[in-house]
C-alpha positions as CSV (number, residue, x, y, z in Angstrom):
1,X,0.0,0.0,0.0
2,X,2.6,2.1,0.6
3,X,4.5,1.8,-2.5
4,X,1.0,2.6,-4.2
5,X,0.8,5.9,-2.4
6,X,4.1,6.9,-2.9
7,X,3.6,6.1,-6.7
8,X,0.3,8.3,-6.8
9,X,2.2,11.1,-4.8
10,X,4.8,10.9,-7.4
11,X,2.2,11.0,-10.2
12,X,0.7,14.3,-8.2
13,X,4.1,16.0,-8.2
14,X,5.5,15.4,-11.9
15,X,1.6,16.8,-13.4
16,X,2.4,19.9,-10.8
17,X,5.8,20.3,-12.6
18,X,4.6,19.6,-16.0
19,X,2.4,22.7,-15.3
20,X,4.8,24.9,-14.2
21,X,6.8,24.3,-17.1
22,X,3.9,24.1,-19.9
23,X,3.0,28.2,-18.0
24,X,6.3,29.1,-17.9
25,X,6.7,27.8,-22.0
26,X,3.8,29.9,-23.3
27,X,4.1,32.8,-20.7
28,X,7.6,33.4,-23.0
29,X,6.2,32.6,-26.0
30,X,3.6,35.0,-25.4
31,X,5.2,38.0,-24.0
32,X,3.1,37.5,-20.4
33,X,-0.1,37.5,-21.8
34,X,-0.7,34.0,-20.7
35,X,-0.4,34.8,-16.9
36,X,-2.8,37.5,-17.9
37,X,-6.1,37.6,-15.2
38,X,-8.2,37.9,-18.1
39,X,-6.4,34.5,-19.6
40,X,-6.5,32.6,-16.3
41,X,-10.1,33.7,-16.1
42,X,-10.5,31.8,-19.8
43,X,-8.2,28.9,-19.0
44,X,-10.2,28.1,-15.4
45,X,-14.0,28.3,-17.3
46,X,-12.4,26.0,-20.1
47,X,-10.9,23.5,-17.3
48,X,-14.2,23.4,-15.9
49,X,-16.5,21.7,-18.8
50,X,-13.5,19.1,-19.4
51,X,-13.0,18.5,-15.5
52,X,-16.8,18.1,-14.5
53,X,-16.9,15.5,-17.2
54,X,-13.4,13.9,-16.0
55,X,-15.0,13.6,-12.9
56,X,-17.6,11.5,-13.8
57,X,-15.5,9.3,-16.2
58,X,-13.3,8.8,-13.8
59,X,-15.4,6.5,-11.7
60,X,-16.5,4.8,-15.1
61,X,-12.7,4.0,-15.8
62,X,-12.1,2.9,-12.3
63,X,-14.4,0.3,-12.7
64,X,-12.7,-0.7,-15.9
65,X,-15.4,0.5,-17.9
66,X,-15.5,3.5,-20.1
67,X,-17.9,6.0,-21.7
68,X,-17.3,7.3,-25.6
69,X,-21.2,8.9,-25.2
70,X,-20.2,11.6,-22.8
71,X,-19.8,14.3,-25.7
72,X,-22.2,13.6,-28.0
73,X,-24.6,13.0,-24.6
74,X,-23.3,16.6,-23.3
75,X,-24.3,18.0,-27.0
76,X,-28.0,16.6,-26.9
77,X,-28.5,17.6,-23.1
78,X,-27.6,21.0,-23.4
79,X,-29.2,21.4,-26.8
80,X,-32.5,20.0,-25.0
81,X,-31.7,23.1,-22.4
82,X,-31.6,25.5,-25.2
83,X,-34.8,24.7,-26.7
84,X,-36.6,24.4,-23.4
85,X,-35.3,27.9,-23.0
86,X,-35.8,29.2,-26.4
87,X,-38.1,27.7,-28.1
88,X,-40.7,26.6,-24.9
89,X,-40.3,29.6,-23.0
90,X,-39.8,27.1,-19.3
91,X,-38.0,29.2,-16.3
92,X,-34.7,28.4,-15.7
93,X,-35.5,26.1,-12.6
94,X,-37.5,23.7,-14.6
95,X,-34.9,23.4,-17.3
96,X,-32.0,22.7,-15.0
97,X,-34.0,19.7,-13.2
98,X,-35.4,18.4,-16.1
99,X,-32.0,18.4,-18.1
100,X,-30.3,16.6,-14.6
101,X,-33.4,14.2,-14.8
102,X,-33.0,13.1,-18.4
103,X,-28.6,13.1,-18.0
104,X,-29.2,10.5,-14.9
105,X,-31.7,8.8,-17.2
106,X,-29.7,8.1,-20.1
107,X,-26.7,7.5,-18.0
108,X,-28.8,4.4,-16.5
109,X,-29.9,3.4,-19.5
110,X,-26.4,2.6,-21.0
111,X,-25.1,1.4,-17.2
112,X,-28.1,-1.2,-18.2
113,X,-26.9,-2.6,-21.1
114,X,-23.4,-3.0,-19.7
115,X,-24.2,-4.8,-16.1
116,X,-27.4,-6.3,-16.4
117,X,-27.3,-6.9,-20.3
118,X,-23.3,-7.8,-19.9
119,X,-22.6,-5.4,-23.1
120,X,-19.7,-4.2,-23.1
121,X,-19.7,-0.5,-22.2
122,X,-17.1,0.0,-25.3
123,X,-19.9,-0.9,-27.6
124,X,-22.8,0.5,-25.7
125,X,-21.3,3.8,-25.3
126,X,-20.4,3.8,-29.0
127,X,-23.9,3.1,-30.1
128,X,-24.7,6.0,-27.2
129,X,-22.5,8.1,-28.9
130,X,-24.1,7.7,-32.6
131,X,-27.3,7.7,-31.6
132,X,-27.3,11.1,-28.9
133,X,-25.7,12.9,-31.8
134,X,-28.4,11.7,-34.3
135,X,-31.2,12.9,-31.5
136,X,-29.7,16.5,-30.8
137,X,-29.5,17.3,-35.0
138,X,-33.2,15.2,-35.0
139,X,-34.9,18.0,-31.8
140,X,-32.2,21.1,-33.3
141,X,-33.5,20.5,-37.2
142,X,-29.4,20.9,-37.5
143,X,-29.8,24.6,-36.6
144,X,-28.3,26.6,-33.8
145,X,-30.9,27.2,-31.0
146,X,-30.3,30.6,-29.8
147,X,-30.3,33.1,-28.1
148,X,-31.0,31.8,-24.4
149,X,-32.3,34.0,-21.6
150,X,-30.0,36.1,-19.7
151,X,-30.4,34.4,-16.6
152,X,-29.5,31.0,-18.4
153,X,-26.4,32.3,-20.0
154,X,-25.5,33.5,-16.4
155,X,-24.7,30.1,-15.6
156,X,-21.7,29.8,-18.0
157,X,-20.6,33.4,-18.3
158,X,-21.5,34.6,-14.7
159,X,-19.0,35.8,-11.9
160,X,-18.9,36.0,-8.1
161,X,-18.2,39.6,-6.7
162,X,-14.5,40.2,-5.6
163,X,-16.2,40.3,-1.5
164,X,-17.7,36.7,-2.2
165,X,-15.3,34.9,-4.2
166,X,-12.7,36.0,-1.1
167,X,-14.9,34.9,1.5
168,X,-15.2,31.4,-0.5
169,X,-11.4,30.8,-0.3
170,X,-10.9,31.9,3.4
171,X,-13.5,29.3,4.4
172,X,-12.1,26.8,1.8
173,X,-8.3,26.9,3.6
174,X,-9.9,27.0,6.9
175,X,-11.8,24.0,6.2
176,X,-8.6,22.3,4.7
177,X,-7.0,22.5,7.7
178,X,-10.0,21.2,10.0
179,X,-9.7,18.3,7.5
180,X,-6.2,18.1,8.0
181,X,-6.0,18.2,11.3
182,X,-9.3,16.0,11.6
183,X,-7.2,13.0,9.7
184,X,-4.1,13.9,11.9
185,X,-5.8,13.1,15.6
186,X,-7.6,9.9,13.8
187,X,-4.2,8.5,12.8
188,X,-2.6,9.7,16.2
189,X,-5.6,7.5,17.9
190,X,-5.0,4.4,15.5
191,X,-0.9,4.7,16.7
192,X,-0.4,5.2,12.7
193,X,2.3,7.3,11.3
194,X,1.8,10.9,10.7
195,X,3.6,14.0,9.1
196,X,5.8,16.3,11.0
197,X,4.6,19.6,11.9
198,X,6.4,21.5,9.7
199,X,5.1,19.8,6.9
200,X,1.6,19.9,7.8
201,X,2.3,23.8,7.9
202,X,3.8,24.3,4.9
203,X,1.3,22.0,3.2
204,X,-1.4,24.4,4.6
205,X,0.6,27.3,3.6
206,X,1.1,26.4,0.2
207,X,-2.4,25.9,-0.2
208,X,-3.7,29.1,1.0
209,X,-1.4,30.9,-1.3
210,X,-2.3,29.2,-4.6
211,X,-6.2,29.3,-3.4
212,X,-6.3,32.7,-1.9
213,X,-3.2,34.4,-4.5
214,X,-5.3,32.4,-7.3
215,X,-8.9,34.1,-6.2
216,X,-6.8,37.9,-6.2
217,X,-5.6,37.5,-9.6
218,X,-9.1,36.3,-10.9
219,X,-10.8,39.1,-8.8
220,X,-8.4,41.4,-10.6
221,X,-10.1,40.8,-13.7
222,X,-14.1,40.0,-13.0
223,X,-14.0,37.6,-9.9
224,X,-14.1,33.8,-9.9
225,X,-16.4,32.3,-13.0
226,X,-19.4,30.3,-11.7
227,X,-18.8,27.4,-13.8
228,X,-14.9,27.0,-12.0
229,X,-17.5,27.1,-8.5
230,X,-19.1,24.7,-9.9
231,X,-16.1,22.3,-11.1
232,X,-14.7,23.1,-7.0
233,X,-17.8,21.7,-5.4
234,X,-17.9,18.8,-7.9
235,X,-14.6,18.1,-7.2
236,X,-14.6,18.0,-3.3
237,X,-18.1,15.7,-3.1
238,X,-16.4,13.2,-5.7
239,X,-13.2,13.5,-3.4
240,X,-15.4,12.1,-0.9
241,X,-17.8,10.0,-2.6
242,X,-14.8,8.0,-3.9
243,X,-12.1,7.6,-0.6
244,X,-14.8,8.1,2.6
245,X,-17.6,5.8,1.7
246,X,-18.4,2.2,0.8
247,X,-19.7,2.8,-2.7
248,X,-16.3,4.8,-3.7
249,X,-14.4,1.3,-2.1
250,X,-16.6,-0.5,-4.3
251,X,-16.3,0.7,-7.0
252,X,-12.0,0.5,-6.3
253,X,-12.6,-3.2,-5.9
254,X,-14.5,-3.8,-8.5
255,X,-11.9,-2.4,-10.9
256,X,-8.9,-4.2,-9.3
257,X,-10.8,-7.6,-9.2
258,X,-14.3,-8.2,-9.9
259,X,-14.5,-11.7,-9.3
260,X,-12.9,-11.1,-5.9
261,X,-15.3,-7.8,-5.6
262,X,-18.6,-10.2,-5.8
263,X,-17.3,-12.8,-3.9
264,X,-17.0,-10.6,-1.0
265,X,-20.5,-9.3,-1.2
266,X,-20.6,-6.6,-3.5
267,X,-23.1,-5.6,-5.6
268,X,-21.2,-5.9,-8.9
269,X,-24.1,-5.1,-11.0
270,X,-26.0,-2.4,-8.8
271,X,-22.2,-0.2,-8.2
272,X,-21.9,-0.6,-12.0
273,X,-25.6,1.4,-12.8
274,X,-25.2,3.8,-10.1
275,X,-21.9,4.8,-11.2
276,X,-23.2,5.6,-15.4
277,X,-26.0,7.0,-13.7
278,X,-23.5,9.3,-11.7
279,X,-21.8,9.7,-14.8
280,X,-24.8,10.9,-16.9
281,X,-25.8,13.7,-14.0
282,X,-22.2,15.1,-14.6
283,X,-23.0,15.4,-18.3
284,X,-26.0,17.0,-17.9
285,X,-24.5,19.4,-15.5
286,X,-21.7,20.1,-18.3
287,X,-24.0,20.1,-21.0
288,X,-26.0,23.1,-19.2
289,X,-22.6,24.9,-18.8
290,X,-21.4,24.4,-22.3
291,X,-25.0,25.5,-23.4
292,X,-24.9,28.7,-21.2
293,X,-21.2,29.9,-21.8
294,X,-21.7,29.5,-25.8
295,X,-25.4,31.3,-25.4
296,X,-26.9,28.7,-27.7
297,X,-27.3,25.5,-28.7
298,X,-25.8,23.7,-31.6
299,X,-25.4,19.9,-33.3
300,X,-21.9,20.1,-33.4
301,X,-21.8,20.8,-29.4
302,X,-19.7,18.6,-27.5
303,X,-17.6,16.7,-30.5
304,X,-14.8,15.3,-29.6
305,X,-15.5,16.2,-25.7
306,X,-14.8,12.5,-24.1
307,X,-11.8,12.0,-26.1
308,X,-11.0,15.0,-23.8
309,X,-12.4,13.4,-21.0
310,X,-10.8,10.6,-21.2
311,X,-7.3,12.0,-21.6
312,X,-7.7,14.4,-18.5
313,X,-8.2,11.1,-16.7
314,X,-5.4,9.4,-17.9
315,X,-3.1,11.8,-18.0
316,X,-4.6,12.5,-14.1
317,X,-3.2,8.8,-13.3
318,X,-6.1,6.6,-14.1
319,X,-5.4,3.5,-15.0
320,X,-7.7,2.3,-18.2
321,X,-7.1,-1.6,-16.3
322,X,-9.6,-0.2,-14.2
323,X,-8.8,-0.2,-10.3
324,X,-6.3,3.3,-9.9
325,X,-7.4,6.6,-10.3
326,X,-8.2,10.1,-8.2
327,X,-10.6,12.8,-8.6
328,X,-7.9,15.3,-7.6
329,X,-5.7,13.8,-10.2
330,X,-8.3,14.3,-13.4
331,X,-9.1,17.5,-12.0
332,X,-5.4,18.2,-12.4
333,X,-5.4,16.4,-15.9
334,X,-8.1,18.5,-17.2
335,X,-6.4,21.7,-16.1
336,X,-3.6,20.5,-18.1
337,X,-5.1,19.6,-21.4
338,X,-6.6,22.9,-21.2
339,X,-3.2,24.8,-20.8
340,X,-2.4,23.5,-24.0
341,X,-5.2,24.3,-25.7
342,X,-5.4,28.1,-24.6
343,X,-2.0,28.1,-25.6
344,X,-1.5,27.0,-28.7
345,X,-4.9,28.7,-29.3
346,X,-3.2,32.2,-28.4
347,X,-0.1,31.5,-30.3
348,X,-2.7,30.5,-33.4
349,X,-0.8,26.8,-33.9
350,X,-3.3,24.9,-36.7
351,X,-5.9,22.5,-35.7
352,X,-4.6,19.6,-37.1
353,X,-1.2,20.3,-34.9
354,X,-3.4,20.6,-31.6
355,X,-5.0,17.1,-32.2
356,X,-1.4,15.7,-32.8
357,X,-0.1,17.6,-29.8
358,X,-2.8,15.9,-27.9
359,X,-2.7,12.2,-29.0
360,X,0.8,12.0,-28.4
361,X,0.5,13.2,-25.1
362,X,-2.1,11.0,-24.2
363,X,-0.4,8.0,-25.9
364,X,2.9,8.8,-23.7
365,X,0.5,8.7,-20.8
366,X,-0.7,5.4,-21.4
367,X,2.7,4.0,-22.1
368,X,4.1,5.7,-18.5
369,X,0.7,4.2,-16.7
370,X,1.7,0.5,-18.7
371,X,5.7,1.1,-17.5
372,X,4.6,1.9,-14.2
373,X,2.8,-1.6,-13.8
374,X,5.8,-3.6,-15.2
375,X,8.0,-2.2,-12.8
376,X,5.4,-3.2,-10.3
C-alpha cells in the first residue's frame, strides 16, 4: 500500500511540474499574456467543462469500464436546455432539473446494457454516442438554437463579486486544515504514522497561497467564474464519494478484481448502474454549462468532448485496467489539457497540430501508466 501511495504522490508531483513548465513555456512565447487575469479567467472556465466531465468518467474507468457517449450525450443535453429555454419559453429552474433528470436517465440506460445486459460498455457507449448525436441534430432541425435568456447564459458566463469569491477561499483553507488536522488526531488515535509539523504547515501554507493568490488575480479581472465554482464543489463531493464511503471502495474493488469484488458481497451489478447514472448527472451538469457559456445550442456541441475526458483522466493517473485513479488527479489532468489548448490557441498553432499535440500526449500517458505496472 505504501508503494501505491508513494507512486500516486509521485504521479501528483510530476503533473504539478509539467504545469509549471507548460506556463512558464507559453508565458515566454507570449510576451506574459498568458499569466494575464483575463487568460487565467479563460483557461479556469475552459478546465471546468472538461474536469466536470473527467469527474464523472473517472469513476467509469475505475471500474474498468468506459464511456465514448459523454460528448455527443453533453451536445444533446444541453441542446435539449436550449430549446426548453428558447423555443418553450420554461423558467430556468424547470430546465435545470429536467435536463439533470434526463442526464441520470440516459446515464442508466447505458449502465443497463453493460451490467445487467453484460454489453460491453465499449460498444454501448459507442452506439450512445451515434445515436445522442443523431437525437440532438433530430430535436435542433441541425440549426443553432439561440439566443438563451440572460439568466441562463449566467450560468456559464457569470461571476462572483470580488467580496464573495474571497470569503469562498478563506473558508475553503480554513476547512482544509480542519480536515487536516481532523485525519491527523484519527491517525494519532490508531498509533499510525503521521507528518511532522512543519510539513503539515507548509502543506497548509502552500495551499492558502495558490487558493487565496489564485482568487486575487481572478478578482483582478471579474472575480471567480461560476462554472470554476461549480467544477470546485464537484470536485470536493467526488473526493469524498470515492475515498470516505463504501460505494467509492466498491467501485475501487470492483476495478482491481471483480470476481474477488462479488465474492465478497458486492453488488457488482447495482455499483456498475449507479456509477453511469452518476456519470450521466455530470453530463448533464456540463451540457447546461457548455450550453450557457456559448449562449446557444448547436449539433456540433460537444464533439470530440470524451476524447477529452478521457485523456484528462489518464493523463490524471487513471489506470484504463480499471482499479487506480483520483478525482484530484483528473481535475489536475483536465487543467492541463486545457493549458495546451489556450496556448497553442493564443499562439494561433493549426488544428490539425493541436490534435497531434494531444494524441501524443495521451499515448505517452498510457505507455508511462503501462511502465509503471511492469515495474510493479
Amino acid at each position: 500500500m505504501s508503494n501505491k501511495l508513494k507512486s500516486i504522490n509521485l504521479q501528483v508531483y510530476i503533473m504539478l511540474i509539467a504545469i509549471v513548465v507548460i506556463m512558464i513555456f507559453f508565458t515566454l512565447l507570449t510576451e506574459g499574456a498568458y499569466l494575464s487575469a483575463r487568460n487565467i479567467s479563460n483557461l479556469l472556465r475552459q478546465t471546468s467543462i472538461t474536469g466536470i466531465l473527467a469527474i464523472g468518467m473517472v469513476f467509469v474507468i475505475i471500474s474498468a469500464e468506459i464511456d465514448l457517449s459523454v460528448g455527443s450525450l453533453m451536445g444533446l443535453l444541453g441542446g435539449f436546455a436550449a430549446i426548453s429555454n428558447v423555443w418553450w419559453g420554461w423558467p430556468l429552474p424547470l430546465t435545470i432539473l429536467v435536463t439533470l433528470i434526463l442526464g441520470t436517465l440516459f446515464g442508466t440506460w447505458n449502465g443497463w446494457w453493460v451490467a445487467y445486459r453484460k454489453v460491453p460498455s465499449f460498444i454501448v457507449t459507442l452506439a450512445g454516442m451515434l445515436a445522442f448525436r443523431g437525437m440532438l441534430i433530430g430535436i435542433t432541425n441541425g440549426t443553432t438554437v439561440s439566443p438563451i435568456s440572460a439568466d441562463m447564459t449566467s450560468i456559464g458566463q457569470g461571476y462572483l463579486s470580488d467580496v464573495v469569491g474571497m470569503i469562498l477561499g478563506v473558508v475553503a483553507v480554513c476547512c482544509f486544515i480542519l480536515w487536516g488536522n481532523y485525519q491527523r488526531t484519527a491517525r494519532k488515535n490508531l498509533n499510525l504514522p503521521v507528518p511532522t509539523s512543519t510539513k503539515e504547515i507548509m502543506k497548509y501554507g502552500i495551499f492558502a497561497i495558490c487558493v487565496l493568490g489564485a482568487i486575487y488575480l481572478l478578482n483582478d479581472y471579474r472575480g471567480i467564474p461560476f462554472p470554476v465554482l461549480v467544477l470546485a464543489l464537484l470536485a470536493v463531493v467526488g473526493f469524498f464519494l470515492s475515498r470516505k464511503t463504501a460505494f467509492g471502495r466498491h467501485i475501487y474493488a470492483i476495478g482491481g478484481n471483480i470476481d474477488a469484488a462479488r465474492l465478497s458481497g458486492i453488488g457488482v451489478e447495482k455499483v456498475k448502474l449507479l456509477i453511469f447514472s452518476i456519470n450521466g448527472l455530470m453530463v448533464a451538469i456540463a451540457g447546461l454549462i457548455l450550453s450557457a457559456r456559448l449562449g446557444a445550442g448547436a449539433p456540433s456541441a460537444g464533439q470530440n468532448a470524451e476524447l477529452d475526458a478521457i485523456a484528462a483522466c489518464v493523463i490524471g493517473g487513471a489506470s484504463l485496467a480499471g482499479g487506480i485513479g483520483s478525482v484530484y488527479g483528473v481535475v489536475i489532468g483536465a487543467f492541463i489539457i486545457a493549458l495546451l489548448d489556450n496556448g497553442m490557441s493564443m499562439l494561433d498553432v493549426p488544428t490539425f497540430w493541436q490534435y497531434i499535440v494531444k494524441g501524443s500526449i495521451l499515448l505517452l500517458a498510457v505507455w508511462a501508466d503501462t511502465m509503471s505496472k511492469k515495474k510493479m
